[in-house]
C-alpha positions as CSV (number, residue, x, y, z in Angstrom):
1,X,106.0,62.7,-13.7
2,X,104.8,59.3,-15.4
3,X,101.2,58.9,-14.8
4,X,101.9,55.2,-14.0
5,X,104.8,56.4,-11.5
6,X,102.4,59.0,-9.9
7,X,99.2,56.3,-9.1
8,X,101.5,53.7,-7.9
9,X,103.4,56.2,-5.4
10,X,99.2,57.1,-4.4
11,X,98.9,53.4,-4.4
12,X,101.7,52.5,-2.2
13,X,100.6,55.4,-0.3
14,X,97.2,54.5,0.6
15,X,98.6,51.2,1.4
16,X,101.2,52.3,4.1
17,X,98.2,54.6,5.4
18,X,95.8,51.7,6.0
19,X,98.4,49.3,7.2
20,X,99.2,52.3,9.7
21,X,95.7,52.6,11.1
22,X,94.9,48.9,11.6
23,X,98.0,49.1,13.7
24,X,96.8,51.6,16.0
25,X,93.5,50.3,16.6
26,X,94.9,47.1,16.9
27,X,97.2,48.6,19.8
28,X,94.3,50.5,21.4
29,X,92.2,47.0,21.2
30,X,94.9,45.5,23.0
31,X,95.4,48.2,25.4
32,X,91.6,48.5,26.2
33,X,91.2,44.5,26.8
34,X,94.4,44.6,28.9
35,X,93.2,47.4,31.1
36,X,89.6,45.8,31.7
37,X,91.3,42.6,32.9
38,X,93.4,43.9,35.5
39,X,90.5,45.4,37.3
40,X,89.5,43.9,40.5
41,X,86.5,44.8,42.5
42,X,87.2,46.2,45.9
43,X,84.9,46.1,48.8
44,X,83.0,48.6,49.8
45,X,80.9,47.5,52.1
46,X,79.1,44.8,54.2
47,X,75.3,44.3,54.1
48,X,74.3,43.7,57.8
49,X,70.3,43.2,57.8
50,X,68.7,42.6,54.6
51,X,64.8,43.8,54.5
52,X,62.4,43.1,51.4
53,X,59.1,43.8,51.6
54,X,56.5,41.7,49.4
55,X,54.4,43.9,46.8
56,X,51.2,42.0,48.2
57,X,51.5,42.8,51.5
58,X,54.4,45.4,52.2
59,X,55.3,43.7,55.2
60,X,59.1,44.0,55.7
61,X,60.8,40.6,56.1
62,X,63.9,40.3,57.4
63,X,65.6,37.9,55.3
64,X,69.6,36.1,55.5
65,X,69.8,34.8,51.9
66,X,68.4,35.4,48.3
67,X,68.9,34.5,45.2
68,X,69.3,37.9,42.8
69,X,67.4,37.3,39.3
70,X,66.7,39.6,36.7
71,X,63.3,39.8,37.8
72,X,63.9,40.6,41.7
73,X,64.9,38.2,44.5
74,X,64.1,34.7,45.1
75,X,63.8,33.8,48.5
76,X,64.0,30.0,49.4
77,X,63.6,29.0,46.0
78,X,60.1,30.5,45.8
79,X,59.6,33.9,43.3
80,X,55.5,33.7,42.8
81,X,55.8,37.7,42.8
82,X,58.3,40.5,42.9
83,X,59.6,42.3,45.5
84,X,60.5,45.9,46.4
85,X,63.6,46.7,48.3
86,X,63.2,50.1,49.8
């Protein structure tokens, strides 16, 4: 066999290879993103009573609202500490 014959067959080769793998992750991309948007959250329960107790004090308050933060709850717009939920 030709030497140039042989490296473009290895060429065209490597080509169809590639060409073959970006489609399959492409399709599993797709698939992935497709699957994650159909997800809807179901409920699974019903908070009835919501306690938090101020690390200060550690008196349980018995609150109907808050705000959920990254650093804990704010509670009628104020957040001068954190707070522990038992």
């Amino acid at each position: 066999m030709d030497l140039g014959l042989k490296t473009a067959l290895e060429s065209r080769q490597i080509v169809v290879a590639a060409l073959a793998t970006a489609a399959v992750a492409t399709a599993g991309v797709a698939y992935l993103t497709w699957r994650r948007s159909r997800r809807q959250y179901v409920p699974v329960g019903h908070v009835s009573k919501l306690y938090v107790h101020p690390v200060k004090s550690c008196r349980g308050l018995e609150v109907g609202e808050a705000e959920v933060t990254k650093q804990g709850l704010r509670l009628e717009g104020v957040m001068d500490r954190q707070l522990f939920l038992p």
